[in-house]
KOLSETOR-668068 format. One line per 10 residues: number of its first residue (from 1); for each residue x, y, z of N, C-alpha, C. Coordinates in nm, 3 decimals. Layout:
<atoms>
NUM) X Y Z X Y Z X Y Z; ... $
</atoms>
This chain:
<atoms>
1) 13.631 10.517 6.441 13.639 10.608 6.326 13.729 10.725 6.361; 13.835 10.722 6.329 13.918 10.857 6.344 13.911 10.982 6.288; 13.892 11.046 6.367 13.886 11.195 6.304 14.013 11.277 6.300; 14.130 11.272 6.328 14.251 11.341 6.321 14.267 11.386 6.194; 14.319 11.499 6.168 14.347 11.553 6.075 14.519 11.519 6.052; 14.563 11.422 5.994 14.716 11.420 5.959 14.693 11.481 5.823; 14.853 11.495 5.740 14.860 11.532 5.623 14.823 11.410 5.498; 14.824 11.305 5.562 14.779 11.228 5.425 14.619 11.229 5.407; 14.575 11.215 5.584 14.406 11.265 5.553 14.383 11.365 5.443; 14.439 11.556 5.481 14.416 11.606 5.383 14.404 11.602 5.286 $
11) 14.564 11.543 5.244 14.560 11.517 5.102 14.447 11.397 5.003; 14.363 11.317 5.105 14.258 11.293 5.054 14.134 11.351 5.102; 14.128 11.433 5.157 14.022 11.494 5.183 14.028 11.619 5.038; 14.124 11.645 5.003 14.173 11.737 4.897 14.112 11.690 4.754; 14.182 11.569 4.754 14.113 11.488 4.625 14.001 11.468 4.594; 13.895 11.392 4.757 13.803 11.342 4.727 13.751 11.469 4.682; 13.718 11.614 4.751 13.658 11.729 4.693 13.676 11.812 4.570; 13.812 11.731 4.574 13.837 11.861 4.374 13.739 11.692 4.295; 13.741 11.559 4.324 13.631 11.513 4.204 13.491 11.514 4.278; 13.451 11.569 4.358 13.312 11.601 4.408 13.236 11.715 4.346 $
21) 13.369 11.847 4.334 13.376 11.961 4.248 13.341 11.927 4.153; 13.410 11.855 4.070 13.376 11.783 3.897 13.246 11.765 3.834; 13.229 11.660 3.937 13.057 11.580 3.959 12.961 11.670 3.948; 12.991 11.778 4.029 12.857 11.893 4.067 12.854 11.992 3.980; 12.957 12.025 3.889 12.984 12.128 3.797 12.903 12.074 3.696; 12.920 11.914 3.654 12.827 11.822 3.536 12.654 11.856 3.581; 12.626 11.883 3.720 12.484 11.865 3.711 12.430 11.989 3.754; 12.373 12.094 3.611 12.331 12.251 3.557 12.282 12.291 3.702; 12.135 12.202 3.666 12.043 12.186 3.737 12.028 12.256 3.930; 12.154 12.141 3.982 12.215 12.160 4.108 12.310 12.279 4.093 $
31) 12.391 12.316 4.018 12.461 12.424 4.003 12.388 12.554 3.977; 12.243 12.588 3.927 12.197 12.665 3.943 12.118 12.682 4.130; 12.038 12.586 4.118 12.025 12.628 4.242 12.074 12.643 4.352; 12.221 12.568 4.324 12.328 12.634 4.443 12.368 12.791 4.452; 12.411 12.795 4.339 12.494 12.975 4.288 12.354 13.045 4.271; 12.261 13.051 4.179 12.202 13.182 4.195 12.098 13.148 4.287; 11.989 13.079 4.312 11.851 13.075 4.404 11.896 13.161 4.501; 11.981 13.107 4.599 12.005 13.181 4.773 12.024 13.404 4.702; 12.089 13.362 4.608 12.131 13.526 4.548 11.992 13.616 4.546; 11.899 13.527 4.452 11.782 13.593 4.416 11.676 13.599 4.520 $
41) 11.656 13.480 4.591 11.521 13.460 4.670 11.526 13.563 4.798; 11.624 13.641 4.872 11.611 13.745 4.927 11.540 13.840 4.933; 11.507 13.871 4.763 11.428 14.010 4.728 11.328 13.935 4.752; 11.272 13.843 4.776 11.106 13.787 4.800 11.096 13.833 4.939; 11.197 13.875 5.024 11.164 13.854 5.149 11.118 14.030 5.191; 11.179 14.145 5.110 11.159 14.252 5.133 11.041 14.300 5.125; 10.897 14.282 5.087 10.779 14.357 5.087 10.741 14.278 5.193; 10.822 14.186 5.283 10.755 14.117 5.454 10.812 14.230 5.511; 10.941 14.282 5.513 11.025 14.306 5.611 10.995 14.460 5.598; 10.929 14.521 5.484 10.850 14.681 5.479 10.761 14.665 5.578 $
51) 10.693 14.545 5.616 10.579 14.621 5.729 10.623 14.538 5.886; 10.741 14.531 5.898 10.734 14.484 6.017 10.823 14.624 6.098; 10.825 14.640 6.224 10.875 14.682 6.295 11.036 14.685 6.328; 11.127 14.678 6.189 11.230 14.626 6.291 11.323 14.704 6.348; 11.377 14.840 6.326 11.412 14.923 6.403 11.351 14.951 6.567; 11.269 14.864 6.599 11.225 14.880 6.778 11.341 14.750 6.820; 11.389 14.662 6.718 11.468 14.527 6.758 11.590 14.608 6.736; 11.659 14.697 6.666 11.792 14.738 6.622 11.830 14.674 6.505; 11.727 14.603 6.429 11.779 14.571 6.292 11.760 14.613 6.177; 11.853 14.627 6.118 11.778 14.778 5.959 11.757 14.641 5.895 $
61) 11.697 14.673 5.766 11.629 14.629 5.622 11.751 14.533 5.569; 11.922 14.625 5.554 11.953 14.553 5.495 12.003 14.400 5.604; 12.083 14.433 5.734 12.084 14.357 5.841 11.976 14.198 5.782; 11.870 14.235 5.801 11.767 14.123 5.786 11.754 14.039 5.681; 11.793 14.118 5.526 11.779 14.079 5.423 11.956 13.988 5.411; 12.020 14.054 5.458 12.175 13.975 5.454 12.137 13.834 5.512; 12.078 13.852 5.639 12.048 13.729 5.739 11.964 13.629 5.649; 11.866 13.701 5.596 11.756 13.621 5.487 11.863 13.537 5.383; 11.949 13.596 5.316 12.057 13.548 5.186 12.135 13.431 5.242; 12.215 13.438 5.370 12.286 13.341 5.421 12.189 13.231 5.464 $
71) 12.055 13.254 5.507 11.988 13.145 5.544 11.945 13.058 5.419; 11.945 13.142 5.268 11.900 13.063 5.189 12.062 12.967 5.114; 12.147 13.036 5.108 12.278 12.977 5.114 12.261 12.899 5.168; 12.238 12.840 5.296 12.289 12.747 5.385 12.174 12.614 5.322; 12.012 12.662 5.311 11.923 12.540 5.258 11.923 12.497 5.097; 11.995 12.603 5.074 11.999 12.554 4.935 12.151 12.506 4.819; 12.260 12.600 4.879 12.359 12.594 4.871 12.435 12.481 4.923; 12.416 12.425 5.072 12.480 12.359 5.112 12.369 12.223 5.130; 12.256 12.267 5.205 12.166 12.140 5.280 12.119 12.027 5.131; 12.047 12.144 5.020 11.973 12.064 4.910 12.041 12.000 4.851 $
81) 12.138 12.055 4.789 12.238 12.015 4.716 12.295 11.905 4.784; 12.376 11.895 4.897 12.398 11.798 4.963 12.348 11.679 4.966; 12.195 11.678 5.017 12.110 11.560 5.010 12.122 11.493 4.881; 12.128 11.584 4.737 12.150 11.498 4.643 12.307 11.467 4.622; 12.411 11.478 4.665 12.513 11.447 4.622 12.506 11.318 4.701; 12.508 11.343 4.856 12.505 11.223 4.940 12.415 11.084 4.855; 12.304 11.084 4.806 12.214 11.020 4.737 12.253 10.954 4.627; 12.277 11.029 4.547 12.339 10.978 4.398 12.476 10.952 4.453; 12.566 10.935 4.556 12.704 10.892 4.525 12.667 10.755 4.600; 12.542 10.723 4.707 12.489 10.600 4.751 12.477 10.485 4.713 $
91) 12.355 10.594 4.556 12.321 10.461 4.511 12.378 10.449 4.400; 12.506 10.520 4.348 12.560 10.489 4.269 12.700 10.369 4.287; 12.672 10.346 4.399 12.755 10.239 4.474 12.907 10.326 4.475; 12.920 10.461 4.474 13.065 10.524 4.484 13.067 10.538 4.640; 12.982 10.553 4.759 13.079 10.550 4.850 13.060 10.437 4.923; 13.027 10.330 4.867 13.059 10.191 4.915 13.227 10.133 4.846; 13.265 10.187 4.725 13.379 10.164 4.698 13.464 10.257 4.745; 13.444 10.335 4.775 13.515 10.479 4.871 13.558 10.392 4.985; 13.476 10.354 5.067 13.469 10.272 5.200 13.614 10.136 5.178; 13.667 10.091 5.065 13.699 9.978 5.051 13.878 10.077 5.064 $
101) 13.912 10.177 5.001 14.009 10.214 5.006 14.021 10.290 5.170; 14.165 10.367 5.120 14.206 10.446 5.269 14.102 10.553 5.313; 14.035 10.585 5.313 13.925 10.705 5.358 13.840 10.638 5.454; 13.847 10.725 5.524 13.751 10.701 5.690 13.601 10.739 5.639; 13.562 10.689 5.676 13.377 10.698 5.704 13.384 10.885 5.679; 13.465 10.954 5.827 13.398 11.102 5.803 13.522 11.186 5.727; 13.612 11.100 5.666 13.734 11.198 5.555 13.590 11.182 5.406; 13.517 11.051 5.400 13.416 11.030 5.301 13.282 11.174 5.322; 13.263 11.194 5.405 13.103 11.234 5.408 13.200 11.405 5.400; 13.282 11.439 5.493 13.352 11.580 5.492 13.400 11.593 5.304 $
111) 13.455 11.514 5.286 13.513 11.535 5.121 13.385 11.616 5.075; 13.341 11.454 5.025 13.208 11.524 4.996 13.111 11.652 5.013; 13.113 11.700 5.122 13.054 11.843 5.157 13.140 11.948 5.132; 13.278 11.952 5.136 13.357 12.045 5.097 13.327 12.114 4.971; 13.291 12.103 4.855 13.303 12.226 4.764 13.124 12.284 4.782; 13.040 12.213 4.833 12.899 12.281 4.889 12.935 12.373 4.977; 13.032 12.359 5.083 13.030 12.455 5.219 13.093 12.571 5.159; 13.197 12.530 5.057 13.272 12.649 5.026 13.213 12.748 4.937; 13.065 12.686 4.833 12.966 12.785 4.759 12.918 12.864 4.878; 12.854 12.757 4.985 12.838 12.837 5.063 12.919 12.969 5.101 $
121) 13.007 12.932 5.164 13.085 13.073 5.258 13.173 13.130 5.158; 13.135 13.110 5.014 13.193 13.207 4.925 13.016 13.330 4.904; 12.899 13.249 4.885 12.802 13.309 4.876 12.804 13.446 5.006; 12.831 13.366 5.119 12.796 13.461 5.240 12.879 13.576 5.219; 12.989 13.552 5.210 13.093 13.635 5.184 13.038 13.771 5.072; 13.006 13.756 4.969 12.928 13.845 4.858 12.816 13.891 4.892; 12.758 13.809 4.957 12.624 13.896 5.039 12.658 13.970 5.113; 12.748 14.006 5.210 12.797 14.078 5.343 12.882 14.165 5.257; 12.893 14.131 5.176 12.960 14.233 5.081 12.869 14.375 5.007; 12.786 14.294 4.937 12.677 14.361 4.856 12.583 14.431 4.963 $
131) 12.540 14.346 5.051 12.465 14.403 5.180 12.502 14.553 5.283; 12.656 14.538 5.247 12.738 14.647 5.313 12.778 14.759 5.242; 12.769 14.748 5.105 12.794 14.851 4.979 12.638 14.902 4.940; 12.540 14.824 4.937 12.427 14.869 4.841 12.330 14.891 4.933; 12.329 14.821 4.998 12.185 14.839 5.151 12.242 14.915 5.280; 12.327 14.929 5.275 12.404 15.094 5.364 12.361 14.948 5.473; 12.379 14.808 5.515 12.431 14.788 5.645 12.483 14.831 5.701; 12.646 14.858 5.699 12.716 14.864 5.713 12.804 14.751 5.761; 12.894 14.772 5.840 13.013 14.687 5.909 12.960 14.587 6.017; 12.951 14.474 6.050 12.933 14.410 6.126 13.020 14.442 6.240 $
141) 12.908 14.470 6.374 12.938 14.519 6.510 13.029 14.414 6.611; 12.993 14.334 6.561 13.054 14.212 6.644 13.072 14.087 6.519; 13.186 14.136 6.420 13.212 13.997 6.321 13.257 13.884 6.354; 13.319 13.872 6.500 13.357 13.699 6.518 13.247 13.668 6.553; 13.119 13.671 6.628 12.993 13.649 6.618 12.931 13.580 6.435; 12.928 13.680 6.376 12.919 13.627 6.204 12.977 13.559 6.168; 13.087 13.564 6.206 13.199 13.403 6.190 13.175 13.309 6.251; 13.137 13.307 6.351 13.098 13.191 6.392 12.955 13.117 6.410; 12.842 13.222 6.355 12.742 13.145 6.315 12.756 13.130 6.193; 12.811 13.176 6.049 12.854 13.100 5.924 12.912 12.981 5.954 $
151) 13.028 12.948 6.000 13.051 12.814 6.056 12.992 12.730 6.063; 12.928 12.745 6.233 12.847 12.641 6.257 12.677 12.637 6.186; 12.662 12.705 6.122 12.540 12.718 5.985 12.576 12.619 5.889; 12.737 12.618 5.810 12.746 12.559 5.721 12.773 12.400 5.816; 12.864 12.400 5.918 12.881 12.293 5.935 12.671 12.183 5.972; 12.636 12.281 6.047 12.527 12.185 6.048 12.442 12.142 5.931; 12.422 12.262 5.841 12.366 12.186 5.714 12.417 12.090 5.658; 12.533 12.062 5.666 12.594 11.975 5.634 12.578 11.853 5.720; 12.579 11.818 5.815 12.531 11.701 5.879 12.350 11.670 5.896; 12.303 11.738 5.880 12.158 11.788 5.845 12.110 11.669 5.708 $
161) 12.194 11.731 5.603 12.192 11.706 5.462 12.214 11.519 5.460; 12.366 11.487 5.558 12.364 11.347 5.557 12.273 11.283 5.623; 12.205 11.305 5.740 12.074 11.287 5.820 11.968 11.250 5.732; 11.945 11.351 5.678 11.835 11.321 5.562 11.840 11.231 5.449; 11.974 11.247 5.402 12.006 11.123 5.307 11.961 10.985 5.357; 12.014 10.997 5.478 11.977 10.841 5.530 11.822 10.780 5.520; 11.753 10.876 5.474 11.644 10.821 5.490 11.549 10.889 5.367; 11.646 10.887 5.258 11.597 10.913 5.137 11.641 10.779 5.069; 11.541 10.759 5.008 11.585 10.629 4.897 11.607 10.694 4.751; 11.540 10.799 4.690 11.611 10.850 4.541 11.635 10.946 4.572 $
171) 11.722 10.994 4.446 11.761 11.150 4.426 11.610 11.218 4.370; 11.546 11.183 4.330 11.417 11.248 4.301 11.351 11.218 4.423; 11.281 11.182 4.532 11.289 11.230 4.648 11.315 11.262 4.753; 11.432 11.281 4.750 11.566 11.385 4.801 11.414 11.523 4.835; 11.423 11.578 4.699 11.329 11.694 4.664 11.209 11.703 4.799; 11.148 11.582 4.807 11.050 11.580 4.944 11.099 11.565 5.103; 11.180 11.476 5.072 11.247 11.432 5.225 11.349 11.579 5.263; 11.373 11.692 5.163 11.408 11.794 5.251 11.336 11.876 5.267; 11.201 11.890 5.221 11.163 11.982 5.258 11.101 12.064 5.405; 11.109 11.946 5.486 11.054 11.984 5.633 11.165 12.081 5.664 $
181) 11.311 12.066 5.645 11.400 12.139 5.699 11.404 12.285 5.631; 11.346 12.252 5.478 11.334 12.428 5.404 11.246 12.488 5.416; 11.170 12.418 5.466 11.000 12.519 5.521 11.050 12.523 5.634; 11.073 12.434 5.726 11.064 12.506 5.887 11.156 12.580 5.911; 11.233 12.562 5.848 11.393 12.700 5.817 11.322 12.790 5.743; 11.239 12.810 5.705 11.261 12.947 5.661 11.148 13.055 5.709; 11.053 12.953 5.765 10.971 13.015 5.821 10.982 13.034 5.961; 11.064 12.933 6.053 11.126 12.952 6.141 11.232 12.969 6.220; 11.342 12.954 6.123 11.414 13.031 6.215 11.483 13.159 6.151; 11.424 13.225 6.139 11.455 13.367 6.093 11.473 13.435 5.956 $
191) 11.501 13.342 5.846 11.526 13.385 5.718 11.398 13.477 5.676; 11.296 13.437 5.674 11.167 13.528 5.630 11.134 13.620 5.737; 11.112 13.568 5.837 11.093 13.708 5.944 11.171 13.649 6.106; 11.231 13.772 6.081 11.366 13.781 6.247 11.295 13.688 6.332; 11.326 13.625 6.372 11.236 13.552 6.525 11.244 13.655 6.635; 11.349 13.760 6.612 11.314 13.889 6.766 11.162 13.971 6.767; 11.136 13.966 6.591 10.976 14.044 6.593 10.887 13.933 6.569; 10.892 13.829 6.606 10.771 13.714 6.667 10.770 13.711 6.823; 10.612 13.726 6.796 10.553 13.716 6.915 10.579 13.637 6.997; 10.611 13.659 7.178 10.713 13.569 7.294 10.690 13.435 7.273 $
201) 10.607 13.356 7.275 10.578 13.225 7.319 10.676 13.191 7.151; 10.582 13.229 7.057 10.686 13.151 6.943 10.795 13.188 6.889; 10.890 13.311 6.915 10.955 13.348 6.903 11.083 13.267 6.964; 11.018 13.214 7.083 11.125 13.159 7.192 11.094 13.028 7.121; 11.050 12.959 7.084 10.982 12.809 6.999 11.096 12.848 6.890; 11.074 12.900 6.792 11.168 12.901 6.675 11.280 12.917 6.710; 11.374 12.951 6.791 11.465 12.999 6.817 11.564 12.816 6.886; 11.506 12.766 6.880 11.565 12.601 6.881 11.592 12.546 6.797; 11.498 12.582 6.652 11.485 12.544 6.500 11.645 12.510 6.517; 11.715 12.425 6.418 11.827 12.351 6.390 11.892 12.488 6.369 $
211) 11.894 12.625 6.256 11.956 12.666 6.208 11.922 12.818 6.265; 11.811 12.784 6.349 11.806 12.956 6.448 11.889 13.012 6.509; 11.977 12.923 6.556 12.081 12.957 6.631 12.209 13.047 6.522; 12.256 12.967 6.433 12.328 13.026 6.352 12.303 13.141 6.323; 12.199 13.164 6.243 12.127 13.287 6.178 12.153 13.352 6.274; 12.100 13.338 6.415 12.107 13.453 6.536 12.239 13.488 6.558; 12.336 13.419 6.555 12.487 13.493 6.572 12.535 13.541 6.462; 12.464 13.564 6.343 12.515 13.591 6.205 12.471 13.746 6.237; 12.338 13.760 6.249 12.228 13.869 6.255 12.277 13.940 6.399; 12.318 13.880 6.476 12.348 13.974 6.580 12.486 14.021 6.568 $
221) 12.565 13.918 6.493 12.724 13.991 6.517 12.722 14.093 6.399; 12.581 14.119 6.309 12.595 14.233 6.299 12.587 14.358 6.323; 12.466 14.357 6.376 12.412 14.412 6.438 12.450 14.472 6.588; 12.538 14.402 6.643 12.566 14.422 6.768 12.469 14.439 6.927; 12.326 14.309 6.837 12.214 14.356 7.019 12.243 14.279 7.057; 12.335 14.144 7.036 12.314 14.075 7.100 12.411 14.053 7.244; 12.338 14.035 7.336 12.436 13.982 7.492 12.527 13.916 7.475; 12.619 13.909 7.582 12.730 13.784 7.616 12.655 13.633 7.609; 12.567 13.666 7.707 12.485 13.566 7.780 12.412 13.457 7.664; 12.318 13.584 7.530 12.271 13.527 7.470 12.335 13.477 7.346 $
231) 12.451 13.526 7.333 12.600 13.487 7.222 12.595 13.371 7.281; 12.608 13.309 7.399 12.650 13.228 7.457 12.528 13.112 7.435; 12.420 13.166 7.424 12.291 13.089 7.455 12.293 13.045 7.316; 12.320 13.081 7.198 12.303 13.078 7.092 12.406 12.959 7.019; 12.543 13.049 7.066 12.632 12.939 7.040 12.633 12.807 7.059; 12.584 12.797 7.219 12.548 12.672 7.279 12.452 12.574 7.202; 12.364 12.639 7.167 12.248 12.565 7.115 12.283 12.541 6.952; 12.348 12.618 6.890 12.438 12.543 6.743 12.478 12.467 6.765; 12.553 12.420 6.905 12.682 12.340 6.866 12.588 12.211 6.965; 12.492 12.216 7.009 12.410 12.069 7.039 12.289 12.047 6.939 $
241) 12.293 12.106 6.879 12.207 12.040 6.739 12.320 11.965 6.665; 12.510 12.036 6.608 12.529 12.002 6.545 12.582 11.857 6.604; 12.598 11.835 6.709 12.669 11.722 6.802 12.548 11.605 6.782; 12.393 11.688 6.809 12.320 11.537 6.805 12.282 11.490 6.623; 12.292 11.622 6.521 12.284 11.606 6.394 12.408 11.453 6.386; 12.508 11.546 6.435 12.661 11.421 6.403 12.656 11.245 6.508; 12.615 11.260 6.602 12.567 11.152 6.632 12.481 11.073 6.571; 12.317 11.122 6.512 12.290 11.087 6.406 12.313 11.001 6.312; 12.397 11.077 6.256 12.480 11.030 6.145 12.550 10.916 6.114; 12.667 10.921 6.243 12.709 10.829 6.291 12.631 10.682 6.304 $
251) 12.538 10.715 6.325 12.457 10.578 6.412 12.386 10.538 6.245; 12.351 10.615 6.160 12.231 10.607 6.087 12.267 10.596 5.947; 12.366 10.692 5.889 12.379 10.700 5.792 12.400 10.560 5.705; 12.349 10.557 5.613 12.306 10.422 5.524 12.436 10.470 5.369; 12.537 10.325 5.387 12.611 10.347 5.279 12.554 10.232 5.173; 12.480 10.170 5.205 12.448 10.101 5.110 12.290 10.127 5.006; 12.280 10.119 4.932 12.147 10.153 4.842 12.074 10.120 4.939; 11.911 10.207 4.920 11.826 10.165 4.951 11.733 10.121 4.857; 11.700 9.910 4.908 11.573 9.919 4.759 11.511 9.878 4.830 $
</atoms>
């Protein structure tokens, strides 16, 4: 399976995503909970984050609540949504005829995720925006840190999303088969409460979660607590979730219906 990026790849990697765009614009439903949910469900998180401690960690209110917005971006924007596109283009037998023309296995599954990643890191983008104008964040202390856990955030939900497909048989339970990843994401790895103000033993437990890692270089490159060491620890551990997510995939992903 080649992964090189030449120019004719692009240019179907280009295509397949402006009619993936199309597809997803037709379904309200998924288009609401891509664009507004991650926007709104933040403010649920602020009467947690009034009684916790987090100025003893170095993180203000808005810091946390930004971190909270991108984490819901990433499960809902990119991961949910995903699972159903991957699903319905399955069993709609479109990427078994995808498979028959010039498109590689991962120019197919990348197309496809392209206009999700980009709600995504257009969402993040407006949050770090709004977060930095209205919640007096301010400036991110260390932004290639934030850059590079948005990245590897969107890129893993995205292999996450095909993972799960594989082992969804409808688009109506799509809805169940993701939810282990939107509960244990949100309760663990940082979107609802920082994993720095959880207590040691589970603090250090959540902090493996698939998407802890991200969040933690998002939240720290704003913030600026975080170490070399643990930039490093963090990074590391994104990029071997997203390696065994993509192996996964590789091995698993199901192009044919499941009946």
């Amino acid at each position: 399976m080649s992964t090189s990026l030449t120019a004719p790849s692009v240019r179907r990697l280009r295509a397949l995503a402006r009619a993936e765009l199309s597809l997803l614009g037709r379904n309200r439903g998924v288009v609401f909970t891509a664009l507004v949910v991650p926007l709104v469900l933040p403010f649920s998180v602020r009467p947690a984050l009034d009684h916790l401690d987090l100025e003893k960690q170095g993180i203000s209110v808005g810091a946390a609540l930004l971190t909270a917005g991108i984490g819901f971006s990433f499960l809902f924007a990119v991961y949910s949504s995903l699972v159903n596109a991957y699903v319905a283009r399955r069993e709609e037998l479109v990427l078994k005829r995808l498979r028959t023309g010039e498109l590689t296995d991962t120019e197919i599954l990348a197309g496809t995720a392209l206009p999700a990643m980009t709600v995504g890191l257009a969402q993040a983008l407006v949050l770090c925006a709004g977060c930095a104008a209205l919640l007096r964040a301010g400036a991110p202390k260390a932004p290639y840190l934030t850059l590079l856990g948005l990245l590897a955030g969107l890129v893993l939900s995205a292999a996450l999303a095909a993972l799960t497909a594989s082992v969804t048989r409808t688009v109506e339970s799509g809805q169940v088969t993701a939810l282990p990843v939107v509960f244990g994401s949100m309760i663990g790895s940082g979107i609802m409460v920082p994993t720095e103000v959880m207590p040691e033993p589970l603090g250090a437990v959540c902090e493996l979660l698939p998407l802890s890692a991200a969040l933690r270089l998002v939240r720290g490159g704003w913030t600026g607590q975080l170490s070399a060491y643990e930039a490093f620890g963090a990074l590391a551990t994104a990029l071997a979730w997203t390696v065994v997510a993509v192996v996964a995939v590789r091995r698993w992903f199901r192009w044919e219906p499941r009946r």
